[in-house]
N, C-alpha and C positions, 0 to 999 in steps of 0.2 A: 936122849932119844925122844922124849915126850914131848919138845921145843921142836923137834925136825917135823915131827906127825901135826904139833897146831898148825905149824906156816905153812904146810901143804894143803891143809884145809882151808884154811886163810886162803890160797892162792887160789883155789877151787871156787871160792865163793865168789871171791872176785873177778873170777874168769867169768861165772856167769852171770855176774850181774853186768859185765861187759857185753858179752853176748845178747842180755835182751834188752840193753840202753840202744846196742847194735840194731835189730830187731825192731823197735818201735821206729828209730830213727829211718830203717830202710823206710817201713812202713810211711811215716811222715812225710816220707821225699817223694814217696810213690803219688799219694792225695796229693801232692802240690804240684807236682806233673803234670796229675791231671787235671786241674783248676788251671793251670796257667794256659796249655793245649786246650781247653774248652771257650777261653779267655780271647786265646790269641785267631781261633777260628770264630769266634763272634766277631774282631776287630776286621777281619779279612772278607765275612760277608756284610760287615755293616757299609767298609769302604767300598765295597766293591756293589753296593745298592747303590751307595751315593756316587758313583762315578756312573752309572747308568741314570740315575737323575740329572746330573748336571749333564750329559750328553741330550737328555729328552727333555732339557728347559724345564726341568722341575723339582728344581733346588726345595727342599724340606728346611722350612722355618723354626728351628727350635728355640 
């Protein structure tokens, strides 16, 4: 009986140490969403300057 009660605590533990692996992991995905969305809307207004330059003959030299 005393073997059935540790593995269920075992299993406890390691329920929750899933759980907040889970937990950071959302967390992680969520910042990188939003780095990539912050990212991909720079790329969208930077092209979209330069296609207004090159229509106004005034291609940017970098």
């Amino acid at each position: 009986m005393m073997r059935w009660g540790r593995k269920v605590k075992q299993q406890r533990e390691h329920l929750r140490h899933a759980e907040a692996a889970l937990e950071h992991e959302v967390e992680r995905e969520r910042r990188v969403d939003a780095v990539v969305s912050r990212h991909e809307m720079s790329r969208r207004r930077n092209h979209f300057g330069e296609s207004i330059e090159i229509a106004m003959g005034k291609r940017r030299h970098a």
